[in-house]
C-alpha positions in Angstrom: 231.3 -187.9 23.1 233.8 -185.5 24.0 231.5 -181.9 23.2 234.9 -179.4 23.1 238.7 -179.2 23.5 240.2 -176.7 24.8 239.5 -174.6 27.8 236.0 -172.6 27.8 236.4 -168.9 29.2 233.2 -169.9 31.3 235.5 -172.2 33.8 237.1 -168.8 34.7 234.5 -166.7 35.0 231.7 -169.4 36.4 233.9 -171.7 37.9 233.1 -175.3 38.1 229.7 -177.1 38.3 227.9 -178.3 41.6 227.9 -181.5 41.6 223.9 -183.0 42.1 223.5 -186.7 43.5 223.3 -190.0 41.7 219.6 -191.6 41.7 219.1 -193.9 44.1 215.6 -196.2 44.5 212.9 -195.7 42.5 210.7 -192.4 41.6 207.8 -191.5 39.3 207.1 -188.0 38.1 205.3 -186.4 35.6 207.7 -185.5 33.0 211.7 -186.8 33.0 213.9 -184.3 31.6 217.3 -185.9 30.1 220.1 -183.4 29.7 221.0 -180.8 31.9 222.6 -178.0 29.8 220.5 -175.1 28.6 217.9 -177.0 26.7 216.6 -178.8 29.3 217.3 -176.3 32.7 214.8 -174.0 30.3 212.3 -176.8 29.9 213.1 -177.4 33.9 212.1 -173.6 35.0 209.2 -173.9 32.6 208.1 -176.4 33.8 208.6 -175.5 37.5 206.3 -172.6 36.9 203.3 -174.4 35.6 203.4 -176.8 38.4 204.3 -180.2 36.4 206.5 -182.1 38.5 209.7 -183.2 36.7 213.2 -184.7 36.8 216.1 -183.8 35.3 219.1 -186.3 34.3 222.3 -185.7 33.1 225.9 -187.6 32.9 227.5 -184.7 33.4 227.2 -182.0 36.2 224.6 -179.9 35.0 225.7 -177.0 32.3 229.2 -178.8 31.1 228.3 -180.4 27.6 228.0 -178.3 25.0 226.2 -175.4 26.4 229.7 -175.1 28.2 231.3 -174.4 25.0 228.9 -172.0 23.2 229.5 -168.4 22.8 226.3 -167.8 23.6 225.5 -165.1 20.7 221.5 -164.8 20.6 220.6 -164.3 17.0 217.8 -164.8 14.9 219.8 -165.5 12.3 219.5 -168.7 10.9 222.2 -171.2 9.1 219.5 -171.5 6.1 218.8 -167.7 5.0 214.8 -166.4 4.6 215.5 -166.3 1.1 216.3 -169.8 0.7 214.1 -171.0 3.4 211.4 -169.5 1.2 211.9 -171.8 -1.2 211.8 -174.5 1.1 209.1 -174.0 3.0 206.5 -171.4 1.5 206.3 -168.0 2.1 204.5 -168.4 5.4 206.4 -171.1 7.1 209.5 -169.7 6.6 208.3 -166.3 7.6 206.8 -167.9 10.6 210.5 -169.5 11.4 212.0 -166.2 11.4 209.2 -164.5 13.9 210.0 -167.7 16.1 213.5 -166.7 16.3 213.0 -163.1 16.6 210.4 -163.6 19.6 212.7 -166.0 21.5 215.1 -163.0 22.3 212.3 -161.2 24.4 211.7 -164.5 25.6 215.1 -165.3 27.1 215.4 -161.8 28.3 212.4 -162.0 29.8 213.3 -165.6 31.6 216.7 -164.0 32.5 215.1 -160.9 34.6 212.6 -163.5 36.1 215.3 -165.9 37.2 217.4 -162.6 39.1 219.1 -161.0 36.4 223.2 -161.4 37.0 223.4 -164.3 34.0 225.1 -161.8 31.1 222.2 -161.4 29.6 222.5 -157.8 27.2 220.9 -157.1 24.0 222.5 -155.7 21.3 222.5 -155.0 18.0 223.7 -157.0 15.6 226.0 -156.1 11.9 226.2 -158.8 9.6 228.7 -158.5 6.7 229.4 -159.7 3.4 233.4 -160.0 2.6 233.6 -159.9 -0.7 231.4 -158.7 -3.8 229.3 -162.4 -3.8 228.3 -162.3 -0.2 227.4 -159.0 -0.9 224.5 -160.4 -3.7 223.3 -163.0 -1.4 223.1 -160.2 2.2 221.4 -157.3 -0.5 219.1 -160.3 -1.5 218.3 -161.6 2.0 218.0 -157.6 3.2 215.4 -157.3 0.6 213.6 -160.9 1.4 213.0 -160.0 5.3 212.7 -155.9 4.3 209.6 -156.8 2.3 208.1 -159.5 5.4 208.1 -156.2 7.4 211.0 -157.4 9.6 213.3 -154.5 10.8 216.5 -154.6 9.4 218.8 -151.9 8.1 220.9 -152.2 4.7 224.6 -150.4 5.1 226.9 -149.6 1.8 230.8 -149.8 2.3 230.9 -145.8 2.7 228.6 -146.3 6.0 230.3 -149.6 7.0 233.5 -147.3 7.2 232.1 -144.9 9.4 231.3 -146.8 12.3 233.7 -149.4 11.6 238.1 -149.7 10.9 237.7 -151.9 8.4 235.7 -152.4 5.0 233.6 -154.3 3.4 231.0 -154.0 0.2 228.0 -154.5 2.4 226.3 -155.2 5.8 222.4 -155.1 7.5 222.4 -154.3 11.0 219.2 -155.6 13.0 218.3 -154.9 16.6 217.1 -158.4 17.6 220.0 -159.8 19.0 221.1 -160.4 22.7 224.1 -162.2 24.4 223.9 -164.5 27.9 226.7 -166.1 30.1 225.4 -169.4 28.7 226.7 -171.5 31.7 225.3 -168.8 34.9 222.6 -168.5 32.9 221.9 -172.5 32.9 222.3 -172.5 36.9 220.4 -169.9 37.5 217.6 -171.8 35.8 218.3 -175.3 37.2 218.4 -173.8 40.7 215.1 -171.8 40.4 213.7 -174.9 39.1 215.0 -176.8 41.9 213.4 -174.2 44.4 209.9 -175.4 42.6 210.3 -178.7 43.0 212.6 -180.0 39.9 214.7 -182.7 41.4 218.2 -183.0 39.5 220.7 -185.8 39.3 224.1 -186.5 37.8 223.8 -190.2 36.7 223.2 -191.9 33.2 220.1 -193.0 31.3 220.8 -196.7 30.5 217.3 -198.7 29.4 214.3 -196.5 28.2 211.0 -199.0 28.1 207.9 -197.5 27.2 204.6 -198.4 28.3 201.5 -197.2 29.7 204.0 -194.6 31.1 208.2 -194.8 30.5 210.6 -196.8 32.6 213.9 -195.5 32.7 217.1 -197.3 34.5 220.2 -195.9 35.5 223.6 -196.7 36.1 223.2 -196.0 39.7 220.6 -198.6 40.1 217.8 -195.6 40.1 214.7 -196.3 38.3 212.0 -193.5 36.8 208.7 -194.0 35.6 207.4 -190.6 33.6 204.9 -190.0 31.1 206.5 -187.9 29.1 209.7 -188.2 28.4 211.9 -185.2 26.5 215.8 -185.6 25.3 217.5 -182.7 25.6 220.8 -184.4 25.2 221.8 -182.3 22.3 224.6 -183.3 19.5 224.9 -186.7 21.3 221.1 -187.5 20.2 223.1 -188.6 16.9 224.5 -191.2 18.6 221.4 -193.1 19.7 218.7 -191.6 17.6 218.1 -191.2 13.9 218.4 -187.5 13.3 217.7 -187.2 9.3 220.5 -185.1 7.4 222.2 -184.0 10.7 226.0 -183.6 10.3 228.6 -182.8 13.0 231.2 -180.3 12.6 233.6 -178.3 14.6 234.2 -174.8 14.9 237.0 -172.7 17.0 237.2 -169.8 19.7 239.4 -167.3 21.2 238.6 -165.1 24.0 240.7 -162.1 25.0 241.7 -160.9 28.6 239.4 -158.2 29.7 239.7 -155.2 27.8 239.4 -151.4 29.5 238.7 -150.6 26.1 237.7 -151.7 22.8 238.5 -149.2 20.2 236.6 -149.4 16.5 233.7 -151.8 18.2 230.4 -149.7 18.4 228.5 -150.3 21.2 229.2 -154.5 22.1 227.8 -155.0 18.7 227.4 -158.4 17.9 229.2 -159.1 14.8 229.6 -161.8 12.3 230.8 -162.2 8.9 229.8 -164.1 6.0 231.8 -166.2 3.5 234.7 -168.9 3.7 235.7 -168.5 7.0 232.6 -167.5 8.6 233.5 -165.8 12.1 231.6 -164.3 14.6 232.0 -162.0 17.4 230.7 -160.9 20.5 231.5 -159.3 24.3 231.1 -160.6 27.5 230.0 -158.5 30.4 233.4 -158.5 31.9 235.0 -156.7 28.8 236.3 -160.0 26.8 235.8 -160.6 23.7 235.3 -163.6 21.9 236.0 -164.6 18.3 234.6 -167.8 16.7 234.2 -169.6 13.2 237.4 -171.2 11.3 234.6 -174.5 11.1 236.0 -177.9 10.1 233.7 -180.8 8.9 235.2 -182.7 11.3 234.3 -183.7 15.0 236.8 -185.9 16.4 238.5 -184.8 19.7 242.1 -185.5 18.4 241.7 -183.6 15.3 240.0 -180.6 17.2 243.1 -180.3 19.6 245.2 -181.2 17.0 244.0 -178.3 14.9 243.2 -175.6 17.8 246.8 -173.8 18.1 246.8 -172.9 14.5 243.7 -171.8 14.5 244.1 -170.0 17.5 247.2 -167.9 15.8 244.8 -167.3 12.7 241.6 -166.2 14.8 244.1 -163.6 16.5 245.6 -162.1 13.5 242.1 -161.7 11.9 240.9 -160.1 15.0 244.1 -157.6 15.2 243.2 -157.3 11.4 240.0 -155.8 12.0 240.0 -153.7 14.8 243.9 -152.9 14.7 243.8 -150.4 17.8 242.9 -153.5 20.0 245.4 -154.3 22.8 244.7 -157.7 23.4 245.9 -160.8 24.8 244.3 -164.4 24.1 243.3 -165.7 27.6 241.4 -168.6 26.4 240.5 -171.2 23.1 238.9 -173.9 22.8 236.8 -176.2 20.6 233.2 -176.9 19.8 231.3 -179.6 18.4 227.9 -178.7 16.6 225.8 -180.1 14.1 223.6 -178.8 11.5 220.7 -180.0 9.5 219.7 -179.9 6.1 217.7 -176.9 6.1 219.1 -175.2 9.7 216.3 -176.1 12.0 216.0 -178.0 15.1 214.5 -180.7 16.0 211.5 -180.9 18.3 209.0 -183.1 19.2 208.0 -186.8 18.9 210.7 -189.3 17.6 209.4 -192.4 15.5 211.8 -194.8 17.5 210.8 -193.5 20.9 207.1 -194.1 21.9 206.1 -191.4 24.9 208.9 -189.4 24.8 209.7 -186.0 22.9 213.0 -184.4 21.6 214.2 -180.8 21.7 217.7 -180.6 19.7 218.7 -177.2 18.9 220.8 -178.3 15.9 222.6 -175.2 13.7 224.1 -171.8 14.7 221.3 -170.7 17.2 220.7 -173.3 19.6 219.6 -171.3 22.6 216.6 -169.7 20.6 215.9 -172.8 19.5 215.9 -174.3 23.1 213.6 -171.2 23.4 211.1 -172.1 21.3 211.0 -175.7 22.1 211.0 -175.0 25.7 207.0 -173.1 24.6 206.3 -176.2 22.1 206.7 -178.8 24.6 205.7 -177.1 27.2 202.1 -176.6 25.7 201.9 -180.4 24.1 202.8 -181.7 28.0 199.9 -179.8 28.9 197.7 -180.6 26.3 197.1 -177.2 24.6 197.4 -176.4 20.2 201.0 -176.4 19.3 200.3 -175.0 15.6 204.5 -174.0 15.6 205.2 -177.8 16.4 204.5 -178.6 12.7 207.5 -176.4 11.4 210.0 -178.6 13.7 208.8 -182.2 13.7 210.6 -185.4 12.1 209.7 -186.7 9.0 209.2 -183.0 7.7 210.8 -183.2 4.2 213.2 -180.0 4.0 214.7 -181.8 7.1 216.1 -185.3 5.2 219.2 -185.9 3.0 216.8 -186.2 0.0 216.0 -182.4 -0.7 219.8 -181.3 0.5 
């Protein structure tokens, strides 16, 4: 599956990926770790620190699927709002799914300081705003959902949007848990700490998966593993192998600027995203770009993303002039993403039905690095053998994740 069209502003700024061997011969090891983009390189550190030996396999060179193409914005925003998750799945689940997200931040912050710092990692606060007078009910509602669970989280009228801001709008909450990475450096980083602990990494592809007393896997080299534990980390391709209940694929759309010597009307790096029909969202990078993303399409075939990228491209622009109108800016890069959803906007992680002895850790929806996050603590712990009580919230066959309650 082609994951993006377009040209990523990570190629510039990261350059391209090292390329790791094929596998050759046979190896065993303790856990085999397909996918090599952020998911799995966190899984791979993690790992690597708790002593487990492990392998990691990818098709690609490690980073250039889909973590390639994200934007990288950390958020614990969710695609399903607490309000509605509520509903879903009981006050103290869905409080419980929120925390999750909020923790992972720390987390990744913490993981980029331990792997050397240099990966983009900043936090930042975050403003999200309604754009007209309906998104405005549903942010007031969810302000006073998460205000009431004690999370922190600040309510601004249009008056106070306009003092900070050169635009308006009827509403926005602003929230201090919020970060941003260089998703690719980042990714690397991890990979080659995990490396340095005894991770081995290959570029090949995963052809035959037999399970046993342990798991064979074959190759297209030839190579042959034998693991006893098993996790895919292969992302919005799962789909194409693997029954992932209500999960739909859709692409969204990004610019990203030159660097800027200055950004007038944008407080502080703010992350910032918008609700409503189109739903954007912004962010900087540590070199002074910023990007601009959203403009989604139910759609994830590679002609019709490149097909529909220029015009998007001019829209994204003019919005972006629209709102901060002092910018001076030129658009340096675009491309586009595929993503997928689920039913009620969380991942995917743990045991699969259809796959005896092996695990799954799909970050599906808007936030797929805190997800990898939190399954990167999940699976670590059931790998060792230790209570997973969070693993419940995430598994298959939980009923807010199938067609039948959408």
């Amino acid at each position: 599956m082609r994951l993006y069209s377009g040209t990523p502003i990570w190629l510039a700024t990261d350059g391209p990926a090292p390329v790791r061997p094929a596998l050759i011969g046979r190896v065993t090891t303790e856990v085999a770790i397909i996918g090599a983009g952020i998911t799995g390189a966190l899984l791979a550190w993690r790992l690597s620190r708790e002593g487990v030996p492990a392998i990691v396999i990818d098709k690609r060179p490690p980073s250039m699927g889909s973590t390639f193409a994200s934007t990288a914005i950390l958020s614990y925003e969710l695609d399903e709002q607490l309000a509605d998750l509520v509903p879903r799945l009981g006050e103290a689940d869905a409080r419980r799914v929120y925390e999750l997200s909020c923790s992972a931040i720390g987390t990744l912050g913490d993981v980029s300081a331990a792997v050397g710092g240099g990966v983009g990692f900043n936090r930042r606060h975050e403003f999200y705003f309604a754009r007209n007078d309906e998104d405005a009910t549903d942010r007031r509602r969810e302000f006073e959902m998460r205000h009431a669970l004690g999370f922190r989280i600040a309510l601004l009228t249009r008056n106070e949007i306009e003092s900070l801001f050169p635009f308006s709008r009827p509403l926005a909450t602003r929230s201090s848990e919020a970060a941003e990475v260089d998703p690719v450096r980042f990714t690397r980083a991890l990979l080659n700490r995990a490396a340095g602990g005894g991770v081995r990494i290959f570029t090949d592809t995963v052809t035959t998966y037999a399970p046993g007393n342990a798991v064979d896997l074959a190759t297209e080299s030839g190579g042959e593993i034998q693991a006893r534990h098993v996790v895919f980390a292969t992302g919005y391709e799962t789909k194409r192998f693997a029954d992932i209940p209500g999960a739909k694929l859709t692409s969204t759309y990004v610019v990203a600027t030159e660097p800027l010597a200055a950004t007038p009307g944008w407080p502080e790096g703010a992350v910032i995203c918008e609700a409503g029909n189109p739903y954007s969202y912004m962010r900087k990078t540590d070199d002074g770009r910023l990007l601009y993303g959203g403009e989604d399409e139910p759609f994830a075939d590679p002609a019709a993303m490149r097909a529909a990228l220029p015009a998007k491209v001019d829209l994204m622009a003019e919005r972006l002039q629209a709102m901060f109108p002092e910018l001076r800016f030129r658009v340096d890069a675009a491309w586009a993403a595929v993503f997928s959803s689920t039913v009620d906007g969380l991942p995917f992680i743990g045991p699969h039905p259809d796959f005896p002895g092996a695990s799954f850790a799909l970050g599906y929806g808007g936030n797929g690095i805190t997800f990898a996050a939190i399954a990167t603590d999940i699976l670590t712990d059931q790998i060792l053998g230790r209570d997973t009580p969070d693993a419940r919230l995430f598994r298959f066959g939980r009923s807010a994740g199938t067609d039948e309650e959408a």
